[in-house]
Every structure is written in structure tokens, then in C-alpha cells.
C-alpha positions, 0 to 999 in steps of 0.5 A: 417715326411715322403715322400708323393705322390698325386694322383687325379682322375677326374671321371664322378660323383666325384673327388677323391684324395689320399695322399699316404706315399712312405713307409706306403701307403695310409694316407689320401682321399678325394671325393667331387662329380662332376656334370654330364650334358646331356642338349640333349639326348645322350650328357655327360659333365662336367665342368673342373673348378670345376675338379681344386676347387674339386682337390684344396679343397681336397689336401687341406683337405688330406694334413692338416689331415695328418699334412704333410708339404708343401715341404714333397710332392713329386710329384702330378699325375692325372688320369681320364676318357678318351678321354674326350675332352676340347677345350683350348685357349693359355692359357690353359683356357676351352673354353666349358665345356668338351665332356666326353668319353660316349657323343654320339651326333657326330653321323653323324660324325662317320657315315661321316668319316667312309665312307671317312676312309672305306680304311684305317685299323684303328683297326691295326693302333690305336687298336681301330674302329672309333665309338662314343668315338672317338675325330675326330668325337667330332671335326668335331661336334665342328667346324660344330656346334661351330665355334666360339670356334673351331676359339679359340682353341689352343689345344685339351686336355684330362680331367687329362691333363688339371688339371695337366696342370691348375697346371703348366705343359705344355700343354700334353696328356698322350699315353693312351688319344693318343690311345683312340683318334683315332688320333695317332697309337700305336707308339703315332704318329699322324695319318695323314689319320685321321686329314686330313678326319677331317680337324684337324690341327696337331698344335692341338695336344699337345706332347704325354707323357707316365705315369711316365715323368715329364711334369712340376712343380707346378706353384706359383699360384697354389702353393697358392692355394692347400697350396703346395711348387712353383715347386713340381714336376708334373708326367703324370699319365694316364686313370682311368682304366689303373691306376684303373688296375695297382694299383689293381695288374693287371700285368701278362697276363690273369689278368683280372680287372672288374672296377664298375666305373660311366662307367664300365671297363673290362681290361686284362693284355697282353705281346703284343698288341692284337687288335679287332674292338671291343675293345680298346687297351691301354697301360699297365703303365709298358713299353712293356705290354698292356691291352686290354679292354672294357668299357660301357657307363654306369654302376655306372651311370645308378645305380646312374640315378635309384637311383634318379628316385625312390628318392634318396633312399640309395644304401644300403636299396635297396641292402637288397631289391634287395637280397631278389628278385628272378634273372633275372625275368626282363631284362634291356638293360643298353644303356641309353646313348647308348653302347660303347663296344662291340657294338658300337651303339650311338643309342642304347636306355634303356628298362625295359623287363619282368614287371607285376604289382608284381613287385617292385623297388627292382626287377628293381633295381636288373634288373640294376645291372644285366643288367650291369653285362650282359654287362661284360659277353658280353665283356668276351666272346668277349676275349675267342673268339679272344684268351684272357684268364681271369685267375684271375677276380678282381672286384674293384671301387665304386659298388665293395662295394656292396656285392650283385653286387659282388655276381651277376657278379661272377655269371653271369661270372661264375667265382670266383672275388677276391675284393680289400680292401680299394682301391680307384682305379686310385688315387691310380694308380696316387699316385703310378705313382707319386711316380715311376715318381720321384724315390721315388719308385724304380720299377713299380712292387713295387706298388703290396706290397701295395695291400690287398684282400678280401674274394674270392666271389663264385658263387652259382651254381644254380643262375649260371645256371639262369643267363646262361639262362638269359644272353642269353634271354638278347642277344636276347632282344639286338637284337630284340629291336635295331631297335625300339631303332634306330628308336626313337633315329633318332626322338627324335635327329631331 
């Protein structure tokens, strides 16, 4: 029997798992979905404890298909979105469901304590502005409207902290939860300015850890319940995106990653840390690299919304319909749980621009994907304009297997993308991270000999010129629909 790894990724709309042989690579996966909930508009939230019965039932599966023994795991990694956040009792037990990372209903917070902070240079000190994804903010809403389970709380953690930590680790977060909080500075160091506007007692904030450390072991209950060994091995693992990046090869500057998750993740490989209020900066897993990178709230999960507008009609027919349709012919502003990056703007709303009676699910269907990939045109123009160059563009996670997606951002960003095969991302990234946690893997830079690429996706040149012209209409669109979108937010939120 060989050596295995387990990396789990808690996402918005599944938890993946991956078994990962330290010689052979991947042998097993398993994906059993996870529920999103938004009980009010612009709220995101999950449920942490079907997170464990998801990452229990699947190790469960990967492990007796493999026919790998119990003590021939190794090591077990978690990854997942980020800066979720779940209020916690000395038990480690949720007190709430969790506030995911696009949940936008502290926007009277962000407003407060960006006025109390006007002084303070947060871009520099964290590598990120205070905006809606940001944990003080979600705090100041949890005291201000939950009192009694803010009295309750012993720590604030992220979503893969806590699972590992329903495992048996320590209470922790991992350095990329840290720096997306907005509570710590690049060092990982409380931001006492920040707690202090907020009101947030330090004692709230477990110690912060960086991908690779070990954090504790597999406890007998949990032992018991995913059929493992008491005492393996527990590895911090990290953000989906960062791990997403670091397994898809993402290593030296100018290599860029395009990550068509539930949320979409645009990330550039750095030999520093660059910094910009419209961006956020995370840690590469290879210790002195960063990435910085962009996310929007919505780019799988806006798929999957439309998906179940029209009746759960299956991705794939609606690829063939959508090909078929011309480009551009309407325009949609994908701000349905409002924008993070570039923009910033929790208000921001939807909308559907362009529409005639001969129009069909298939030209809205295509008007999402599109509208998506505008998104990441926004972000690249960004980087060119604060001197980050992407010189290799790949495109992986779910929405990667759509052959038309593909096609539409290589044309939208003008750029050829190379696909990986057979990549399922951050458990991957977990797994790996695992396996460099216990040495079982000698050298970060190993993890690359277990890549494998696809055909390069070409732009077509004319399609190319289109969408030019329509990324620019779409700008516009941005622009002059934003107040219209803030003026229902405010009246729909009171």
C-alpha cells in the first residue's frame, strides 16, 4: 500500500475531497454538495455542520474505494472560501450558521468604520481596503444584531479552520484567513487600530498559522467517525484560491490563474507583495511569494442561480444552445449579491440590458458567462495598470469544463488560456500541502510534476473585436445603472 494524503475543500455549493498517493497522485474523489442560504437580500450562509457530514461521508467513500488502510493516511489538509466567518463557543462548537466571504448585509458597518479609520492606511498595512468582505465589519453586525451569541463566543474562525478543527486541531486560523480579515497586517500581526474601532477583544483571534504547520491530530471521536487512525496528522492547509493557484503550477511572477469557482478568483504569481485598494493580497504557500488577486462575488453561483430560474436544465444542453447565439447581444451586470473586487460596492444590483422579444434562454444564458468574463477583463486591466503582468493565463475549477466558457474569456481577455485536466483545485492544493506538511513530499516546487495541461483555447480574432467593443459598452452600463442599483438596494434593505 502506499502513503496517502487527504485534502478537503469547503466550498459555497460543494465539499470536495481528494485522496492523493505521494507517488502516484490523485487515486480517489469525492463531491457531495453543500447548501447556500440567503434568508434576506445580499446575505450568503452555510451551515458548518453539514461541511463535517460532508468531509466524514466522503473520506469515508475515497478511502474504501482506494482500499487504503487507516494508518496508511498520512495527513489530512483543509481548504475553503475565505474569510468566511463562524462564531464559535469554548467548544469549538458554531453558534450560528456561518457568514460566508460575498455576504453583504454590514453595510452600515463598512460605512461606520471606514469613517472612524479614515486615518488609518489599511491597503498598506493588510493589502486589502475595508469593504464588505471584510470580518470587522461582519462583528460589529454580529454584536449590533446578536447579542446573545456574540456574549457566547470564544473565537472567530474561518470555514476550513473550523472543520479541521472539529477533527481535533487547536483552535487556529490560517495567515490567508488573517490577511483577508482585515484584522491582521501582512506580518500576521493584530491590527490593534482595527479591533479597537470595532470593539473586538483580541482574545477573539486564534493564533495564526501558515500552510504546512501542523495544528494537532485526529482526535478518537473523529477517528470513529471518518474510519481513520486517533493521531493522524492534522496540516493547516489554506484559501481555495491560493491552494486552487498553487496546485494548478502558479509559481513564478506573471503566472496568472483564472479560478471559475461558486465565486470567481483571478490570482497572479509575485516575488513581492504589491498592494492596491482594489485588490487583495494573499500569501503564495511557498514562503517570500504573494499573489495578488481578485475575486467576485458571484461567477459559478450566478451560473447555477440561472440554472434554476429556467428549471434545472442541464449545463451542457444549455452550452450547445448558447454556442449557437451570437456574442454580446445582451449584456449582464453579474452584481447579483452585489461586487467585490474591483469595485467594492455591496449595493450594486443584477440586470439584464439589451433584451427583444427574439431572444431566448440561450442568449441570457450566454449573457452570464459573458458577463462573468467581463468581470475578469475588469480585473486584468486592473493589474496592467498597477504594473502586474499576466504572462500565462490558466483557467481551471468547475466552469473550466465548459468548452464555451473557455472559449469566451480567452476572447474576452484576448489571450490564449491553457486548461488543466483532471484538476479538482484546492483539495488538490490541501492534499498537496498535506503531503509537504509531513515531509512525504520533499519540496514545494515537487507538487508541479503532478500537473497536466490541455490544449491551449485560442481566441478567434473577430469574436475578439466584439467583445472589445462590448466590454466597453458593459463599463458603461456599470456606470450608469449603479445608481438606479443603490437606490433599490437602500429600499428593499429598509
Amino acid at each position: 500500500m502506499g502513503k496517502f494524503t487527504i485534502g478537503i475543500d469547503i466550498g459555497t455549493t460543494g465539499t470536495k475531497i481528494v485522496l492523493f498517493d505521494v507517488d502516484l497522485g490523485i487515486v480517489g474523489q469525492a463531491n457531495r454538495e453543500a447548501s447556500q442560504f440567503s434568508p434576506q437580500p445580499g446575505y450568503s450562509e452555510a451551515d458548518p455542520s453539514q461541511w463535517l457530514v460532508n468531509a466524514v461521508d466522503s473520506i469515508r467513500e475515497v478511502v474504501a474505494s482506494a482500499h487504503a488502510r487507516p494508518e496508511d493516511v498520512i495527513a489530512i489538509a483543509t481548504s475553503g472560501m475565505v474569510p468566511a466567518v463562524i462564531p464559535v463557543d469554548n467548544n469549538g462548537a458554531p453558534l450560528r450558521r456561518a457568514i460566508l466571504q460575498n455576504d453583504a448585509r454590514a453595510v452600515e458597518e463598512v460605512g461606520h468604520l471606514t469613517s472612524l479609520l479614515s486615518a488609518v492606511d489599511l491597503v498598506s498595512l493588510t493589502g486589502s481596503a475595508l469593504t464588505q468582505q471584510s470580518v470587522a465589519p461582519t462583528a460589529a453586525w454580529l454584536m449590533s444584531h446578536e447579542p446573545d451569541i456574540w456574549t457566547q463566543t470564544s473565537h472567530l474562525v474561518g470555514s476550513y479552520d473550523w472543520v479541521l478543527m472539529a477533527l481535533g486541531a487547536e483552535p487556529h486560523v490560517e495567515r490567508n484567513w488573517a490577511l483577508e480579515s482585515g484584522l491582521f497586517t501582512l506580518e500576521s500581526e493584530q491590527l490593534t487600530e482595527v479591533l479597537q474601532a470595532t470593539g473586538l477583544d483580541s482574545s477573539l483571534l486564534p493564533p495564526v498559522y501558515s500552510p504546512g504547520q501542523r495544528v494537532g491530530t485526529l482526535s478518537a471521536a473523529a477517528a470513529e467517525r471518518t474510519g481513520l487512525a486517533t493521531g493522524t496528522p492534522l496540516i493547516v492547509g489554506g484559501a481555495d484560491h491560493v491552494l486552487s493557484a498553487f496546485a494548478a503550477g502558479v509559481e513564478s511572477e506573471g503566472d496568472c490563474l483564472v479560478k471559475l469557482g461558486g465565486a470567481g478568483d483571478i490570482l497572479v504569481a509575485s516575488d513581492r507583495p504589491i498592494v492596491d485598494s482594489r485588490i487583495y493580497l494573499d500569501a503564495h504557500p511557498i514562503p517570500g511569494r504573494w499573489l495578488p488577486n481578485g475575486c467576485m462575488a458571484t461567477s459559478g453561483s450566478l451560473v447555477r442561480w440561472y440554472q434554476s430560474v429556467i428549471g434545472g436544465e442541464k449545463l451542457d444542453i444549455l452550452d450547445q444552445e448558447a454556442a449557437g447565439r451570437s456574442a454580446a447581444e445582451v449584456l449582464c451586470l453579474p452584481y447579483f449579491l452585489g461586487e467585490k473586487s474591483p469595485i467594492h460596492d455591496a449595493d450594486l444590483r443584477g440586470a439584464f440590458v439589451g433584451l427583444h422579444l427574439g431572444h431566448t434562454r440561450a442568449d441570457l444564458y450566454r449573457s452570464v458567462l459573458e458577463g462573468i468574463a467581463f468581470g475578469f477583463r475588469h480585473h486584468a486591466e486592473v493589474f496592467r495598470e498597477i504594473g502586474i503582468h499576466l504572462d500565462r493565463v490558466i483557467i481551471t475549477n468547475g466552469g473550466s469544463k465548459s468548452t464555451l466558457w473557455k472559449q469566451i474569456h480567452a476572447e474576452v481577455l484576448g489571450t490564449e488560456l491553457i486548461p488543466i485536466m483532471n484538476h479538482p483545485g484546492a483539495s488538490l492544493g490541501a492534499a498537496l500541502v498535506a503531503a509537504v506538511g509531513v515531509g512525504a513530499i520533499s519540496d514545494w516546487a515537487e507538487a508541479k510534476k503532478f500537473l497536466s495541461f490541455g490544449p491551449p483555447v485560442i481566441p478567434e480574432p473577430s469574436r475578439v473585436k466584439t467583445y472589445e467593443a462590448a466590454y466597453n459598452e458593459w463599463r458603461e452600463l456599470d456606470l450608469a445603472i449603479t445608481p438606479i442599483s443603490h437606490s433599490i438596494s437602500r429600499r428593499t434593505r429598509t
